[in-house]
Backbone as a ProteinNet text record, in pm:
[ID]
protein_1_A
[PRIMARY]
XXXXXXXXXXXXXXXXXXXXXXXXXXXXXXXXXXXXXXXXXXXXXXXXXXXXXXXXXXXXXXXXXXXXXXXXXXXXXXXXXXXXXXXXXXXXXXXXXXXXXXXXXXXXXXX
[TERTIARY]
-10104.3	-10136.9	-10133.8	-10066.2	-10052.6	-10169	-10253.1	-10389.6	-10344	-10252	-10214.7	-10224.6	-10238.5	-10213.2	-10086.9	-10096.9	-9994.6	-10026.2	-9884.3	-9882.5	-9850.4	-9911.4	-9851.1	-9850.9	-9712.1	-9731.7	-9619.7	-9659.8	-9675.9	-9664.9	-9556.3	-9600.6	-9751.5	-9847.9	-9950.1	-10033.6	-10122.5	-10225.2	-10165.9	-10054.8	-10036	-9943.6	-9986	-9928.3	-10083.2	-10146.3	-10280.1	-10272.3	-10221.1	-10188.1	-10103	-10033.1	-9998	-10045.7	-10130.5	-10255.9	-10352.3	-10412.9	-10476.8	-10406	-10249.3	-10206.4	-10190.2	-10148.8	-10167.7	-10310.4	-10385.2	-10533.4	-10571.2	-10515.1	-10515.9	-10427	-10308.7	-10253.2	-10267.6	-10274.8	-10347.2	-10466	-10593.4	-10701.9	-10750.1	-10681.9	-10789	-10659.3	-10586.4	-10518.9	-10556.8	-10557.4	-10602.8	-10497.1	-10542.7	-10392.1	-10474.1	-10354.8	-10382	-10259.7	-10330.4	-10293.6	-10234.8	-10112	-10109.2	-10027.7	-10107.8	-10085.9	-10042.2	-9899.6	-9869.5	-9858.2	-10005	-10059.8	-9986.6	-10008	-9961.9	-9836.8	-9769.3	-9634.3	-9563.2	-9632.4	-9585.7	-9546.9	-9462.1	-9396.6	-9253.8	-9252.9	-9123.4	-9002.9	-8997.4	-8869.3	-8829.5	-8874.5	-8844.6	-8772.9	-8772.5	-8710.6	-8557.8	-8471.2	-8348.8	-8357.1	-8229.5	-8248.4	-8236.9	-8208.7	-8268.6	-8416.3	-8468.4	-8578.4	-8687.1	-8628.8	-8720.8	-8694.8	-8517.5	-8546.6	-8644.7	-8633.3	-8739.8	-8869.2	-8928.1	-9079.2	-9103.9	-8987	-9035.9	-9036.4	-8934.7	-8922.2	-9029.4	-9123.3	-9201.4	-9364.5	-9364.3	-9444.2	-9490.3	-9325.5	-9330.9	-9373.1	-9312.3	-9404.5	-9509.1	-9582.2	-9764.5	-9800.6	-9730.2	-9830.1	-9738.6	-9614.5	-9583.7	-9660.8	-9751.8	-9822.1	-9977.3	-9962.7	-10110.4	-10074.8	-9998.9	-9941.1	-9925	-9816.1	-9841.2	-9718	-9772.9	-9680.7	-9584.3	-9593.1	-9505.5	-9547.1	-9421.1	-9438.5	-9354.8	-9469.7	-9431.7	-9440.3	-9279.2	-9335.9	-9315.3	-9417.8	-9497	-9500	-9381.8	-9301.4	-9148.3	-9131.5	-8982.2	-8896.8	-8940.2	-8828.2	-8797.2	-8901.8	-8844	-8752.2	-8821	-8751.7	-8621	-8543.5	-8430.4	-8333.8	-8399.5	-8326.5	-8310.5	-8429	-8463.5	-8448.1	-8507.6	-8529.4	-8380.1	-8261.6	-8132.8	-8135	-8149.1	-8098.7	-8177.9	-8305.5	-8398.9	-8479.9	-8471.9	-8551.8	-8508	-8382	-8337.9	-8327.5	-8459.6	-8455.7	-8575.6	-8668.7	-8780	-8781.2	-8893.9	-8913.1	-8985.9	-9011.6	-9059.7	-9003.1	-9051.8	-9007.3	-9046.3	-8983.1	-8981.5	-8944.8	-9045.3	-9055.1	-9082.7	-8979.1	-8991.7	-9008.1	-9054.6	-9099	-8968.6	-8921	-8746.9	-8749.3	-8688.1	-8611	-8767.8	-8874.6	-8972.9	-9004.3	-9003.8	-8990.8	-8916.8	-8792.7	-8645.2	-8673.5	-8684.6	-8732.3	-8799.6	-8944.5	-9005.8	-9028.1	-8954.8	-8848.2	-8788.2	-8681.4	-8531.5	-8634.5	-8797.8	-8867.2	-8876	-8937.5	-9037	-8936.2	-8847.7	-8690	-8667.5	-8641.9	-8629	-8709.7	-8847.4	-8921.7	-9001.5	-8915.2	-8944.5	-8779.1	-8723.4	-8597.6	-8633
3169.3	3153.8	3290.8	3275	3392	3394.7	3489.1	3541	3621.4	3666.7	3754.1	3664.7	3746.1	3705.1	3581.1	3582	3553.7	3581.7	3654.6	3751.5	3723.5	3710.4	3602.3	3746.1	3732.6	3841	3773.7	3835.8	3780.7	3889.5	3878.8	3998.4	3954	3932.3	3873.7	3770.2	3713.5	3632.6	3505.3	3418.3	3326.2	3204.6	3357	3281.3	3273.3	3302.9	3224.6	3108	3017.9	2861.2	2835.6	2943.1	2913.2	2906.7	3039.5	3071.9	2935.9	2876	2781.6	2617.8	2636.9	2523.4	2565.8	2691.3	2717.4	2672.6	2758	2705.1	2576	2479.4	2340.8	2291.8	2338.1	2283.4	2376.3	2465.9	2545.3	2591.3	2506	2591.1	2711.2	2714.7	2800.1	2910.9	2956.5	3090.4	3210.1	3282.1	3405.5	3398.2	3476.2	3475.8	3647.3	3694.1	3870.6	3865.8	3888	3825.1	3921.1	3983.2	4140.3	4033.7	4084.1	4040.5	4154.9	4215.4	4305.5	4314.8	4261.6	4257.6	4375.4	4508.6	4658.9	4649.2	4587.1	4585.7	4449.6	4360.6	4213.6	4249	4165.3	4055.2	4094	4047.2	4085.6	4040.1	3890.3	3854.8	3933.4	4059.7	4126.9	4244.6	4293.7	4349.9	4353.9	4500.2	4467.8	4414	4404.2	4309.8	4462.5	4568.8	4705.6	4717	4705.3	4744.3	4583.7	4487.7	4357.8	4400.3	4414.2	4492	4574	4724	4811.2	4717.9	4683.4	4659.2	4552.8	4443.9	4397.4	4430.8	4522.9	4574.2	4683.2	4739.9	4762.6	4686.4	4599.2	4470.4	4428.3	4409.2	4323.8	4416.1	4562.9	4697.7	4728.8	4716.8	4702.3	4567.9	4458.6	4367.9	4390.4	4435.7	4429.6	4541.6	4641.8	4733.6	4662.2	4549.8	4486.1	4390.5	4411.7	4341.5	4167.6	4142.4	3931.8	3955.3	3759	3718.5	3678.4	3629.8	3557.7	3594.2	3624	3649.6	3536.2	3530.3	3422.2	3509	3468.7	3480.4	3374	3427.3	3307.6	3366.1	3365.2	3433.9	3394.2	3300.1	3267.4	3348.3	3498.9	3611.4	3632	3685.9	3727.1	3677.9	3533	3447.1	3432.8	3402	3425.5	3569.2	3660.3	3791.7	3877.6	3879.2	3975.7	3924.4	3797.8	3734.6	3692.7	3708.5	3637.4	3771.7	3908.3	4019.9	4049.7	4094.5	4114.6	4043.3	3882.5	3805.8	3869.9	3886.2	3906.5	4092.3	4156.9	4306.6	4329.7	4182.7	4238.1	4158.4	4172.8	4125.4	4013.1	3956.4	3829.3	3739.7	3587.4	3498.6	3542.8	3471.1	3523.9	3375	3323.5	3222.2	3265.7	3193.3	3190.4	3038.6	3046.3	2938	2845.8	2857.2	2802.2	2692.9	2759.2	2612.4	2494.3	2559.8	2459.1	2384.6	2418.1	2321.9	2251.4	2280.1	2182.4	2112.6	2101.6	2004.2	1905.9	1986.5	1885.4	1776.3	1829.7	1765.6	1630.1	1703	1593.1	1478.7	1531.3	1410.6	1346.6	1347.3	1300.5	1189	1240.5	1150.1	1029.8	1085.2	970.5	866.5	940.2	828.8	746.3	761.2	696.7	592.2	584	490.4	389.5
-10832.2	-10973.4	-11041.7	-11144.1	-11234.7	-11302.1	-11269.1	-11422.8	-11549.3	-11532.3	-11605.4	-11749.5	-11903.9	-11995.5	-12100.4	-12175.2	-12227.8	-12403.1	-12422.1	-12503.9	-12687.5	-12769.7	-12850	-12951.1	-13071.3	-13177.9	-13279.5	-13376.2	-13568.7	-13660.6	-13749	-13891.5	-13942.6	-13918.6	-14019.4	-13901.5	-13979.4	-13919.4	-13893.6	-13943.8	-13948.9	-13798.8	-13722.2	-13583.3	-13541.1	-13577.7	-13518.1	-13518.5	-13611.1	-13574.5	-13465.4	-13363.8	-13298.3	-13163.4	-13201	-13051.4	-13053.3	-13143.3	-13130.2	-13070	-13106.7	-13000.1	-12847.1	-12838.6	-12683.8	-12658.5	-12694.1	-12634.5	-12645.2	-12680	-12707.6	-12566.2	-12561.6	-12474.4	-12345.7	-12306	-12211	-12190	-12180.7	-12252.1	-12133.3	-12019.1	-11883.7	-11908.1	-12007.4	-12022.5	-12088.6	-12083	-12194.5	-12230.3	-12359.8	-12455.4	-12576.5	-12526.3	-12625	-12739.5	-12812.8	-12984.2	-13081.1	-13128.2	-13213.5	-13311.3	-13446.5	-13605	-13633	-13703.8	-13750.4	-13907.2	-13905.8	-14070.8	-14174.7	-14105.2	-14184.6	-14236.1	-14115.1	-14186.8	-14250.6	-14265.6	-14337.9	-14438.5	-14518	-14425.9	-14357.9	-14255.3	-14191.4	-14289.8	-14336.7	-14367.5	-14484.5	-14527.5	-14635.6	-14629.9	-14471	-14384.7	-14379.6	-14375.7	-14301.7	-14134.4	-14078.4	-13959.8	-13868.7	-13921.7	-13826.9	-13759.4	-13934.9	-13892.4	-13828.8	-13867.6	-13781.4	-13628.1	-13548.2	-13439.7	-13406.1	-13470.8	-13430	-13418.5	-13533.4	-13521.7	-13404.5	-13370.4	-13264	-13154.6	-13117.8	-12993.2	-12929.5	-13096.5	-13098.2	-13070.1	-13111.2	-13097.6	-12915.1	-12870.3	-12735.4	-12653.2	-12674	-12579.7	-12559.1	-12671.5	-12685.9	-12645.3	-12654	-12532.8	-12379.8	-12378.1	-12249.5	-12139.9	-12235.5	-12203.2	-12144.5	-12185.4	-12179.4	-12063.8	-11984.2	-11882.5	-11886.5	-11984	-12009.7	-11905.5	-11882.7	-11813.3	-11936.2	-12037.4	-12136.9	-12260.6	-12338.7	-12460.7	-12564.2	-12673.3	-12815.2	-12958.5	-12976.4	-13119.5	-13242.8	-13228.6	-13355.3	-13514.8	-13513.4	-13646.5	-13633.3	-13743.7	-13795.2	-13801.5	-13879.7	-13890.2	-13766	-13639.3	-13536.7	-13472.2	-13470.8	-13377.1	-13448.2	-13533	-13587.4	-13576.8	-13599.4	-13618	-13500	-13414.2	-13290.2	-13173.7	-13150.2	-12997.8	-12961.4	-12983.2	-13002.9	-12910.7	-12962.5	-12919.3	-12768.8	-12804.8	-12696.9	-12611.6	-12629.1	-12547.5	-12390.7	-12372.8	-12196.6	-12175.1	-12281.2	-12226.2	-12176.3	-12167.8	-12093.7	-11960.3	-11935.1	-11774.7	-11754	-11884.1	-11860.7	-11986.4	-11949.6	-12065.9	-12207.8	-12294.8	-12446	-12476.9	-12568.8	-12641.4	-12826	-12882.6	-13017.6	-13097.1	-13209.4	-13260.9	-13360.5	-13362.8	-13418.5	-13348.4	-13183.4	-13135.8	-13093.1	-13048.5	-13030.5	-13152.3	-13291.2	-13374	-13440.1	-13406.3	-13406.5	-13335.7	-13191.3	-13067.6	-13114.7	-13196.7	-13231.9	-13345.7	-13440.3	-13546.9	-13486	-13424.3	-13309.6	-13257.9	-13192	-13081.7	-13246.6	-13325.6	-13409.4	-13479.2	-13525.6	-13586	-13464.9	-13353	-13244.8	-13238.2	-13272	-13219.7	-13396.8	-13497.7	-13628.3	-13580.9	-13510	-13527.3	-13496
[MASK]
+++++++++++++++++++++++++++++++++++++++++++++++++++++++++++++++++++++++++++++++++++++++++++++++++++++++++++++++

């Protein structure tokens, strides 16, 4: 069993709605949380600097030793995780395709 963390990060507070479904659906995980409130909002960003700040982002929790990192931010997950999800050493989850998924279930199951 992995103890290790899992790593969740956001321009802003608003991936806290996302830490609260992990802990909903995982509740025996820790989960270490970075809101990059200072610099919000990302999507206002060139796609340089959304790189930098995330690659900046995933280093300070990959410093905090997670097993898995989320981001729970639309910009990232669009602009950055395409590039860098496969430069770290662990999984990288973004919030895009899990809510397309859950879109696609929800349509299926209104037919």
């Amino acid at each position: 069993m992995d103890n290790r963390p899992i790593g969740v990060f956001d321009s802003g507070l608003g991936g806290l709605t996302v830490v609260k479904e992990i802990m909903k659906q995982l509740p025996s995980e820790s989960i270490i949380y970075f809101g990059d409130d200072g610099r919000a909002p990302y999507g206002t960003k060139s796609r340089e600097t959304v790189i930098q700040y995330t690659k900046q982002d995933m280093a300070f929790l990959l410093s905090m030793d997670v097993k898995l990192l989320v981001a729970a931010c639309n910009t990232i997950s669009a602009v950055a995780l395409p590039e860098l999800s496969t430069t770290v050493g662990v999984p990288v989850l973004g919030v895009i395709e899990s809510g397309a998924k859950s879109a696609l279930k929800k349509l299926n199951t209104e037919e």
